[in-house]
C-alpha positions as CSV (number, residue, x, y, z in Angstrom):
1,X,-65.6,-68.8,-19.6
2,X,-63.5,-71.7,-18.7
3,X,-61.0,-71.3,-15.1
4,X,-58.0,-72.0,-17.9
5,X,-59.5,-69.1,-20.0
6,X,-59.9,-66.4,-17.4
7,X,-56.7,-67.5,-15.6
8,X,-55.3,-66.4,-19.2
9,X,-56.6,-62.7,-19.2
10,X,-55.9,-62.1,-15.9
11,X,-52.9,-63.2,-16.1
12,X,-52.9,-65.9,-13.0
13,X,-52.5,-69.8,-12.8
14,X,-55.7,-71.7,-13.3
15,X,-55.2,-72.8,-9.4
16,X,-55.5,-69.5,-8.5
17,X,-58.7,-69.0,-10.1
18,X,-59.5,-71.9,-8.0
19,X,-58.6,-70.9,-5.1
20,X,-60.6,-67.9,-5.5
21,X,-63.9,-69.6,-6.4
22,X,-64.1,-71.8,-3.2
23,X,-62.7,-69.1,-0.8
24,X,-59.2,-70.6,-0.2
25,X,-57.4,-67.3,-1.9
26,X,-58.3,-63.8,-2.0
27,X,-55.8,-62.1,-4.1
28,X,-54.7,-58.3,-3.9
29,X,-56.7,-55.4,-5.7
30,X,-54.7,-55.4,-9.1
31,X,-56.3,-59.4,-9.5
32,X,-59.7,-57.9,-9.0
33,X,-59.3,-54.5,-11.0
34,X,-58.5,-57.3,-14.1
35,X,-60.9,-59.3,-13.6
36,X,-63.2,-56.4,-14.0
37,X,-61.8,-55.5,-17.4
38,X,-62.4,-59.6,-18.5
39,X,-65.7,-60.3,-17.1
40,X,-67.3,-56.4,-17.2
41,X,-68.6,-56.5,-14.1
42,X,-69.2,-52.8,-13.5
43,X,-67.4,-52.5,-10.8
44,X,-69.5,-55.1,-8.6
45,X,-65.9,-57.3,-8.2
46,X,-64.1,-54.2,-6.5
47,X,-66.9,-53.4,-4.1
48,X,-66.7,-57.0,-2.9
49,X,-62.7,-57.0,-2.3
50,X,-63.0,-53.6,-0.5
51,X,-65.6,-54.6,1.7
52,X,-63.9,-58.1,2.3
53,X,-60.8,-56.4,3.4
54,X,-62.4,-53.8,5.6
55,X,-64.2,-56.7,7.4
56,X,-60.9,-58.7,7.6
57,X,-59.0,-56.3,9.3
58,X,-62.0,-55.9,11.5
59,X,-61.4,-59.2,12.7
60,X,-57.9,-59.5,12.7
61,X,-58.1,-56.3,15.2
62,X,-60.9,-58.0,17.4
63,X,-58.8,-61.4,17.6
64,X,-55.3,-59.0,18.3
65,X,-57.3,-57.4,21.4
66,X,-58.8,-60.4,22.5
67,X,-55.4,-61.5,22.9
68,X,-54.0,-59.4,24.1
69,X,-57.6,-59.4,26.9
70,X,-56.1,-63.0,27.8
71,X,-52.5,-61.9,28.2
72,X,-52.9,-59.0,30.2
73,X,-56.7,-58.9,31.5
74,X,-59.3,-56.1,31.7
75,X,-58.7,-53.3,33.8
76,X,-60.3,-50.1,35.0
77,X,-59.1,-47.2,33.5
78,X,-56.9,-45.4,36.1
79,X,-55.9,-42.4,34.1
80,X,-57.7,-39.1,34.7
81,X,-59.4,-37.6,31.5
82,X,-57.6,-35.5,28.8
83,X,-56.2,-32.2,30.3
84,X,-56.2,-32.5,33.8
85,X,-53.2,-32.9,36.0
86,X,-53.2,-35.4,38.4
87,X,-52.5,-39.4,38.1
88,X,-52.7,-41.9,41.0
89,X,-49.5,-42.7,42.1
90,X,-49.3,-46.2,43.8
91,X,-46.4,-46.7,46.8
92,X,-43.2,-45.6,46.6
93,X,-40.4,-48.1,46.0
94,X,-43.2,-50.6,45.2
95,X,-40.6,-51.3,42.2
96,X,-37.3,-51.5,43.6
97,X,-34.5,-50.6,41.2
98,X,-36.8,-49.5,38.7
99,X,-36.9,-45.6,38.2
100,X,-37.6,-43.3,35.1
101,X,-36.5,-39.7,33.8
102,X,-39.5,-37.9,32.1
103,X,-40.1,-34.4,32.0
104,X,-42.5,-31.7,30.5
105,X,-41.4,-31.0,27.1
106,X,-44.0,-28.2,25.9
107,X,-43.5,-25.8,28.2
108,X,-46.4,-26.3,30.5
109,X,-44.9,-28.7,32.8
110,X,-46.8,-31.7,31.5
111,X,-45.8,-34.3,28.9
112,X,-47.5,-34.4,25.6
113,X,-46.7,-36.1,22.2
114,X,-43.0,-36.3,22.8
115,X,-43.9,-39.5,24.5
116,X,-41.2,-39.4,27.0
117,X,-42.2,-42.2,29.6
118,X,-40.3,-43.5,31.9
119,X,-39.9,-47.3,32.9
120,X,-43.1,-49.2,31.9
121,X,-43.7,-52.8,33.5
122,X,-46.2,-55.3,34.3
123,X,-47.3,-55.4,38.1
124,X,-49.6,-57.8,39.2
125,X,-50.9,-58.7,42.9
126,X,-52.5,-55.8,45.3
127,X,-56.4,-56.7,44.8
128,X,-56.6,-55.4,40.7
129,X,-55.9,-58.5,38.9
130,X,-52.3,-60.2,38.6
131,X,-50.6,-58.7,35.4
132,X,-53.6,-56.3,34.4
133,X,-51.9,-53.2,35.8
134,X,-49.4,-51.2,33.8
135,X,-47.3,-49.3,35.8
136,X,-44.6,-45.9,34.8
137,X,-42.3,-46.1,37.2
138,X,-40.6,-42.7,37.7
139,X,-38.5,-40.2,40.2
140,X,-40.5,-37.0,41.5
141,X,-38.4,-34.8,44.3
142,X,-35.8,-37.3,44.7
143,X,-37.9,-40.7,45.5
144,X,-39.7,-43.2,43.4
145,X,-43.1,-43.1,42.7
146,X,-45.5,-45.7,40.8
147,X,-48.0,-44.2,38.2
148,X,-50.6,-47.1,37.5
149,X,-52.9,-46.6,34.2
150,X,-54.8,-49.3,32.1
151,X,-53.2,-50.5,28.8
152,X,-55.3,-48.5,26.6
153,X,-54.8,-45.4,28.8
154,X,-50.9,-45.9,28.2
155,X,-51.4,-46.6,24.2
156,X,-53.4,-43.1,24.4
157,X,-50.3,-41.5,26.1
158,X,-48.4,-42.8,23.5
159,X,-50.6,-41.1,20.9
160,X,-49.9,-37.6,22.6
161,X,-54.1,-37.9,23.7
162,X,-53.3,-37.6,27.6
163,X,-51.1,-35.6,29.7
164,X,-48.7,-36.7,32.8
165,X,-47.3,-34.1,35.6
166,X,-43.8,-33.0,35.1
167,X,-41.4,-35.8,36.8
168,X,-37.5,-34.1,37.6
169,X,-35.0,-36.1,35.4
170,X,-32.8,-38.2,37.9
171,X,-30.2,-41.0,37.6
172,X,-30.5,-43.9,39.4
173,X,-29.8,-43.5,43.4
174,X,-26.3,-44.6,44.2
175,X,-27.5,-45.9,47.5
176,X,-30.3,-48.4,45.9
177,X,-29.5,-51.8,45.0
178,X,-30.9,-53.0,41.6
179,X,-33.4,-55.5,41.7
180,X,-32.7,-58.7,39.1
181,X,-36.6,-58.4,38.0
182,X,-35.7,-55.1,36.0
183,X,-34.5,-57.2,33.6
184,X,-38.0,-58.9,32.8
185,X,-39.7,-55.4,33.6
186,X,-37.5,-53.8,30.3
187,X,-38.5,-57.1,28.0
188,X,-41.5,-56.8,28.5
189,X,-41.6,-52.9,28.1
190,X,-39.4,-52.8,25.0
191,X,-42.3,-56.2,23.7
192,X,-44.8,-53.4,24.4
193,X,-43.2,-50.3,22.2
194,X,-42.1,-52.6,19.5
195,X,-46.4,-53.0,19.2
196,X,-46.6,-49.7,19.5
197,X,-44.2,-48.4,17.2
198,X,-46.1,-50.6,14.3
199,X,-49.6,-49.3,15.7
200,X,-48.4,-45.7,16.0
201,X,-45.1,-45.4,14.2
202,X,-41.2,-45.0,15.5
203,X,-41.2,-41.2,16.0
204,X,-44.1,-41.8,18.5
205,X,-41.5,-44.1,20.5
206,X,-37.9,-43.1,19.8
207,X,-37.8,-40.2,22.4
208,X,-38.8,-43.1,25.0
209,X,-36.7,-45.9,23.6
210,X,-33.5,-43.7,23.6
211,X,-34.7,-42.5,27.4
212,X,-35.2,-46.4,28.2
213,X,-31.4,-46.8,27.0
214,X,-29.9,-44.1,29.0
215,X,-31.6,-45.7,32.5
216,X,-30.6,-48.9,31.6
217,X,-27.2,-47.9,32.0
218,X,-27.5,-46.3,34.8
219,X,-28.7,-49.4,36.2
220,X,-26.2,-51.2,34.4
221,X,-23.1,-49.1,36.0
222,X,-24.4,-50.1,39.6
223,X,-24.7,-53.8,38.8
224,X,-22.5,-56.7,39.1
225,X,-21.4,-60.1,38.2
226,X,-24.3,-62.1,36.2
227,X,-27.0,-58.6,36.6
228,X,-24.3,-56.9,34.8
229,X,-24.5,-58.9,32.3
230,X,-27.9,-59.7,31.9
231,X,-27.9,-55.7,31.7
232,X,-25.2,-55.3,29.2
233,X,-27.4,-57.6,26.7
234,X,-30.3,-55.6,27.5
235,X,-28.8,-52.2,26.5
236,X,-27.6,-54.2,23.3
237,X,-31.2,-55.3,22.1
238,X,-32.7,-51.6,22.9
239,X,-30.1,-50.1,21.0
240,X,-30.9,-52.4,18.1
241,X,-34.6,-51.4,18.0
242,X,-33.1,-47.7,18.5
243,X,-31.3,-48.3,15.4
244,X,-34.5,-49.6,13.8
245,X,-36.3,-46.6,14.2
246,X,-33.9,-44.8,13.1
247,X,-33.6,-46.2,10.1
248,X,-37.7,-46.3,9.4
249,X,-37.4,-42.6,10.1
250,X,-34.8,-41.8,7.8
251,X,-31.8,-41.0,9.8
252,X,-29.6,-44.1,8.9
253,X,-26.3,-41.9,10.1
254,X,-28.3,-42.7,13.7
255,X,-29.6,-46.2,12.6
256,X,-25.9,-47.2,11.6
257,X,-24.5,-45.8,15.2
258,X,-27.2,-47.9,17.3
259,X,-27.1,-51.0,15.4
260,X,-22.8,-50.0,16.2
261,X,-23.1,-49.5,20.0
262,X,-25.7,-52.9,19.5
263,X,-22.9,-55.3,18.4
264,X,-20.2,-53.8,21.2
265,X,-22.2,-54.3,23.9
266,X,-23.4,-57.8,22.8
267,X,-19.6,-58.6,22.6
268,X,-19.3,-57.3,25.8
269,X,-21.9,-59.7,27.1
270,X,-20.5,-62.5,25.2
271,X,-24.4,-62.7,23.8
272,X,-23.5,-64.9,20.9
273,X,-27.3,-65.0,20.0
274,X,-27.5,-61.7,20.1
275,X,-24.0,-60.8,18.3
276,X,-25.1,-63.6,14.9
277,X,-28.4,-61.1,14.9
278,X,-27.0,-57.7,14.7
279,X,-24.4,-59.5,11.9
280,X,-27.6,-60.0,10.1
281,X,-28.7,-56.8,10.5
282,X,-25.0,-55.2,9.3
283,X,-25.8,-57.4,6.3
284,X,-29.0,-56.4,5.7
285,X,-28.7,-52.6,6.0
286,X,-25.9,-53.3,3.4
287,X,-28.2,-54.4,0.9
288,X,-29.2,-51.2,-0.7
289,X,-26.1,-49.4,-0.7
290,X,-22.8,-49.2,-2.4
291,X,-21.3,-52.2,0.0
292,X,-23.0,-54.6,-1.2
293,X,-20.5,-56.9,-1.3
294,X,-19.9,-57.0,2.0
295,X,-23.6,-58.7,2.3
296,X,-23.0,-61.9,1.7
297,X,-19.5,-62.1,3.9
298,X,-21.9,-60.3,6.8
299,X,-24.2,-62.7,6.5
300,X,-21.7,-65.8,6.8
301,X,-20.5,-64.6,9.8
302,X,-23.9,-64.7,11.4
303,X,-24.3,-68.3,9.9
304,X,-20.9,-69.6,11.5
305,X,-22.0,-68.3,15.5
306,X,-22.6,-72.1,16.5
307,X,-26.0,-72.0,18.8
308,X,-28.0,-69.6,17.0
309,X,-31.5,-69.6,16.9
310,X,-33.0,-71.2,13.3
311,X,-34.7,-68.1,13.3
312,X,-31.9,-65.8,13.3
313,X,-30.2,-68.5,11.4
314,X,-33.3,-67.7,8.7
315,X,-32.5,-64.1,8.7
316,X,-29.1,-64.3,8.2
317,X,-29.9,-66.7,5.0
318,X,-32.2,-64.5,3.2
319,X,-29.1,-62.0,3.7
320,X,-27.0,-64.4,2.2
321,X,-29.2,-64.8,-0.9
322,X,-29.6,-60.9,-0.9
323,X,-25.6,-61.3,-0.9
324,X,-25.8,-63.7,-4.0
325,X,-28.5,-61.6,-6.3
326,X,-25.4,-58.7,-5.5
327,X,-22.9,-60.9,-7.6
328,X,-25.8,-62.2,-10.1
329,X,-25.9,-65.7,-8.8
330,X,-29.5,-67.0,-9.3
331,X,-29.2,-70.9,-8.3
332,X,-27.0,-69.1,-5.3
333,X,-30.0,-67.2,-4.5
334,X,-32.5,-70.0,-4.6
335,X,-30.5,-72.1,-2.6
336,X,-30.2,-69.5,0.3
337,X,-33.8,-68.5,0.0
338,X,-34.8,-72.3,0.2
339,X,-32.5,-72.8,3.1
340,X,-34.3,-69.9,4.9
341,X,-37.6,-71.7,4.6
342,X,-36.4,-75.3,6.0
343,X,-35.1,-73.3,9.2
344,X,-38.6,-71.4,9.9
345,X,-40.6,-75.1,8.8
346,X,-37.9,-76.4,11.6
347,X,-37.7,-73.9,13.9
348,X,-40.0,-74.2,17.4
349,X,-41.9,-71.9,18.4
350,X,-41.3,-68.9,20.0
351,X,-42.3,-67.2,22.9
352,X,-44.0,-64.3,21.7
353,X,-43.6,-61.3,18.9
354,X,-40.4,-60.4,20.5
355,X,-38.3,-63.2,20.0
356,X,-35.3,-63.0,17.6
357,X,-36.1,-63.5,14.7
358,X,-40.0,-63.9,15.5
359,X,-40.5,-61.7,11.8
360,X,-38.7,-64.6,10.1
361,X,-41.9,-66.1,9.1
362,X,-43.2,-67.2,5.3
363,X,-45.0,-64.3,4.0
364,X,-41.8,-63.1,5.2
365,X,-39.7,-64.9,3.4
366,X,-41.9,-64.4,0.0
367,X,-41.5,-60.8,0.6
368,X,-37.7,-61.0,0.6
369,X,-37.7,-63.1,-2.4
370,X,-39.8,-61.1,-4.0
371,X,-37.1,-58.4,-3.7
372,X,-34.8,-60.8,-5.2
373,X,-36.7,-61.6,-8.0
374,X,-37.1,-57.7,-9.0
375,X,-33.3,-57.2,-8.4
376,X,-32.3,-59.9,-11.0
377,X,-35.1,-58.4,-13.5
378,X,-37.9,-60.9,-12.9
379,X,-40.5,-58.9,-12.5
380,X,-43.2,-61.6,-13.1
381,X,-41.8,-64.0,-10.4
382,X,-41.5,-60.5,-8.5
383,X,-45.1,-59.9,-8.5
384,X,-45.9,-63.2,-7.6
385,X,-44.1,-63.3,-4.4
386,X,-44.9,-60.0,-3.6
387,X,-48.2,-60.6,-3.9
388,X,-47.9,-64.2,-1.8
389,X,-46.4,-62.1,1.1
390,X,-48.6,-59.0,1.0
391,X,-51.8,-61.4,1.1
392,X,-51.0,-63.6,3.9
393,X,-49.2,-60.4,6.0
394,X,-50.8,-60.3,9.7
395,X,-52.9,-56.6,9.3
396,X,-51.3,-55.8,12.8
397,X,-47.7,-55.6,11.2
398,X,-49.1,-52.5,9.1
399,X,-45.8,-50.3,8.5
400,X,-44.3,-53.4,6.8
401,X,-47.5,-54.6,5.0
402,X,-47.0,-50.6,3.8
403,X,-43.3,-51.5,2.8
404,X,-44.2,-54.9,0.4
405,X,-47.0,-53.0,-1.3
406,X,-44.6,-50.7,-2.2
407,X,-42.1,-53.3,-3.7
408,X,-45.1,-55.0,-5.7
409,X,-45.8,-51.5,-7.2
410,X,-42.0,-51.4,-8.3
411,X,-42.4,-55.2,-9.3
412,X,-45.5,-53.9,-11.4
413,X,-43.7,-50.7,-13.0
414,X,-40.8,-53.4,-14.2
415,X,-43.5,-55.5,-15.8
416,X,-44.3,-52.3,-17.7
417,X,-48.2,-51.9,-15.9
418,X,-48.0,-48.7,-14.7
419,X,-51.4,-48.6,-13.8
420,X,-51.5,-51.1,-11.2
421,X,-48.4,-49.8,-9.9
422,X,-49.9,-46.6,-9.3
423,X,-53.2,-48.5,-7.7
424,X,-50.4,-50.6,-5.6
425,X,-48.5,-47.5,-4.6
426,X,-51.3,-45.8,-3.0
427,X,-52.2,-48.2,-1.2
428,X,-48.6,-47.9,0.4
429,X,-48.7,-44.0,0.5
430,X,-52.0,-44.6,2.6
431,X,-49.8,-47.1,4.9
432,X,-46.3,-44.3,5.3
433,X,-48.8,-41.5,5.9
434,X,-50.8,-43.3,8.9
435,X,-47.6,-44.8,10.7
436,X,-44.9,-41.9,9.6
437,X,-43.0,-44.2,7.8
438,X,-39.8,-42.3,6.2
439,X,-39.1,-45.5,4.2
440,X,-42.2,-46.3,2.8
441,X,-42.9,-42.8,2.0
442,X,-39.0,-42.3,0.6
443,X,-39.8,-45.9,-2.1
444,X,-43.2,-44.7,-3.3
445,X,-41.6,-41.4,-4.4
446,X,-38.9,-42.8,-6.2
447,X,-41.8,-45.0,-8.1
448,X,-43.3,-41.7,-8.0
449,X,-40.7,-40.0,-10.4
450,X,-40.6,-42.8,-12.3
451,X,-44.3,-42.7,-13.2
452,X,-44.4,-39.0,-14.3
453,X,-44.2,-40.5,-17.9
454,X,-47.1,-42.1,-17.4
455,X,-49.2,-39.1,-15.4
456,X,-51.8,-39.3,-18.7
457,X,-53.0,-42.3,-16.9
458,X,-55.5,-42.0,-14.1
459,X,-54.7,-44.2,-11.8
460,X,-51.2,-42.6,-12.0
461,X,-52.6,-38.7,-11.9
462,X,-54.1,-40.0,-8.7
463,X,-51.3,-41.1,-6.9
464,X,-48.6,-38.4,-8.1
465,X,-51.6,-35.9,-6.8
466,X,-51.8,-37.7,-3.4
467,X,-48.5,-37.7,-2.8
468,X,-48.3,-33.8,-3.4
469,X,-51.0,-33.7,-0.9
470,X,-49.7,-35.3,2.0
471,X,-45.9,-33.5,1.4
């Protein structure tokens, strides 16, 4: 059988076959699951994509921690094990400016899986290793106190594993004066739960985020002149990625009053950066709703902020062609989508994962058209995009990997293949159930009840079943 020929059954351009053959490609499960049914191999082809992408992600986890090894260093682990009570506590004040408000939320004192943690930073010096000691900075009887643990420790308090001593819930002293580093200490700190909240999921990090917020004003209140700026536009971006996880969890009422108090206090700050990206946002939260028209105007808005980032400039285009698929305008859509593209080829590169914008990247961008493609009935060219973003999407990023699977298993359903969607769709499922995603969870069940036509089939049987399972 020719490339040409197979590329026909599959269906796939002869390139891709291609690709396939000398390693440059490894498409998604659907390719392989047809090119079972065309070659016959007894199930030899699926047993080699499986094991491929277990070893992938493998790899991609090593190279993630061994970057995260040369960022932050190796450490000792500080924390005491599971169940007991006490955790070192470094010098008082060693963190001027900096205090938290945690306490015991299940009754015994200590703090468990409501994750409530209290200002996290990066403290280097003092004989461990510059920048390899994480550090909760909290108040306990009326003074400050430093609790140091090791990375990992901290992701395993995240996960509800460990437990910390009950700290009294304080505001910031009147008397202290706020040190300008806070500002760097809550980057850094909101960089960290932004990983986290992919690795573990958003209702493993809201309770702290929303904590966060509430110190950072208190800060903010004592502050003056630039500081009080700086601060203001610090409240701004954590409210944003409060409204975030609210929306991944669900609650858009909460989302939608976040990504509100967002955009005031980036006014406030006169953060035009930050202002053209919560426009975007506005824009994109429009998208699925009964505004829609308001997308595309949103998204101008964003455009017209002279100074923005490319990157935000990016994200406010692929708003502006959701904005166009709204009023049916394919070339309109293209355009935008290509404009997006030329802005990330352009744009330089940014400091880390918490950049604006920083998502704005091409599998990215083939997601989103993707999602135009199956709004203006394409499903082919939906599939195709999907399937471009969803191969190429960093393993790390696993919520949103989750949240394109689930798209390509609408784009499949469209193309009338409800097998594959159902093979697609479980795949998601698998994704929602391991980070909590609302959203993910929320699109496969509305392919769900879609498929029950089709619940003869057993690829479907076994996805409507799984998703009874899991609730």
């Amino acid at each position: 059988m020719t490339q040409l020929d197979l590329a026909r059954r599959v269906p796939v351009s002869r390139t891709t076959i291609a690709g396939v053959e000398t390693g440059r490609q490894c498409p998604d499960r659907v390719f392989w699951q047809r090119c079972e049914s065309a070659l016959g191999t007894g199930g030899e082809l699926l047993t080699g994509y499986d094991d491929y992408r277990r070893l992938k992600q493998q790899l991609d986890q090593e190279r993630a921690d061994a970057a995260q090894r040369a960022r932050w260093g190796e450490v000792e682990d500080h924390m005491p094990p599971p169940g007991t009570r006490d955790v070192p506590v470094a010098d008082a004040g060693r963190l001027p400016g900096v205090v938290g408000a945690v306490g015991g939320a299940d009754g015994r004192g200590g703090l468990t899986a409501a994750v409530q943690l209290a200002g996290v930073v990066a403290a280097g010096g003092d004989g461990v290793g510059d920048e390899d000691v994480v550090t909760l900075a909290a108040v306990s009887d009326g003074r400050v106190v430093s609790l140091r643990v090791s990375r990992r420790a901290l992701l395993e308090l995240a996960a509800g594993v460990v437990t910390l001593p009950a700290v009294t819930a304080m505001d910031v002293p009147r008397s202290s004066a706020v040190d300008p580093a806070v500002v760097d200490y809550f980057a850094q700190l909101r960089a960290f739960l932004v990983r986290a909240d992919d690795r573990l999921g958003g209702l493993t990090v809201l309770s702290t985020v929303e904590q966060q917020i509430a110190l950072i004003a208190a800060l903010r209140r004592q502050a003056r002149g630039k500081l009080r700026d700086r601060l203001v536009s610090t409240q701004a971006r954590w409210s944003e990625f409060a409204g975030w996880l609210a929306d991944d969890l669900g609650d858009r009422t909460a989302g939608e009053r976040w990504l509100d108090r967002a955009g005031s206090l980036a006014q406030e700050a006169d953060d035009q950066e930050f202002w053209a990206y919560v426009l975007a946002r506005r824009a994109q939260r429009m998208v699925p709703t009964s505004d829609e028209d308001r997308v595309a105007v949103l998204a101008r808005a964003a455009l017209r902020l002279p100074g923005t980032p490319a990157l935000v400039r990016a994200f406010a285009a692929v708003q502006q062609a959701h904005g166009s698929v709204a009023q049916g305008d394919v070339s309109g859509f293209q355009a935008a989508i290509e404009r997006a593209h030329s802005l990330v080829a352009d744009a330089s590169p940014t400091s880390g994962d918490d950049s604006l914008g920083s998502f704005c990247t091409r599998p990215y961008l083939a997601a989103q058209e993707g999602e135009g493609w199956l709004r203006l009935r394409q499903p082919d060219k939906a599939i195709g995009s999907f399937t471009a973003a969803v191969n190429e999407w960093p393993e790390r990023y696993r919520r949103e990997r989750g949240v394109y699977l689930s798209r390509t298993a609408h784009a499949y359903l469209a193309a009338s293949e409800p097998g594959h969607a159902a093979t697609v769709a479980a795949e998601a499922l698998t994704v929602a159930t391991t980070t909590g995603s609302a959203r993910v969870r929320r699109d496969v069940a509305a392919l769900a009840q879609k498929l029950e036509p089709f619940r003869g089939q057993r690829d479907v049987r076994h996805l409507l079943d799984q998703l009874a399972t899991v609730g």
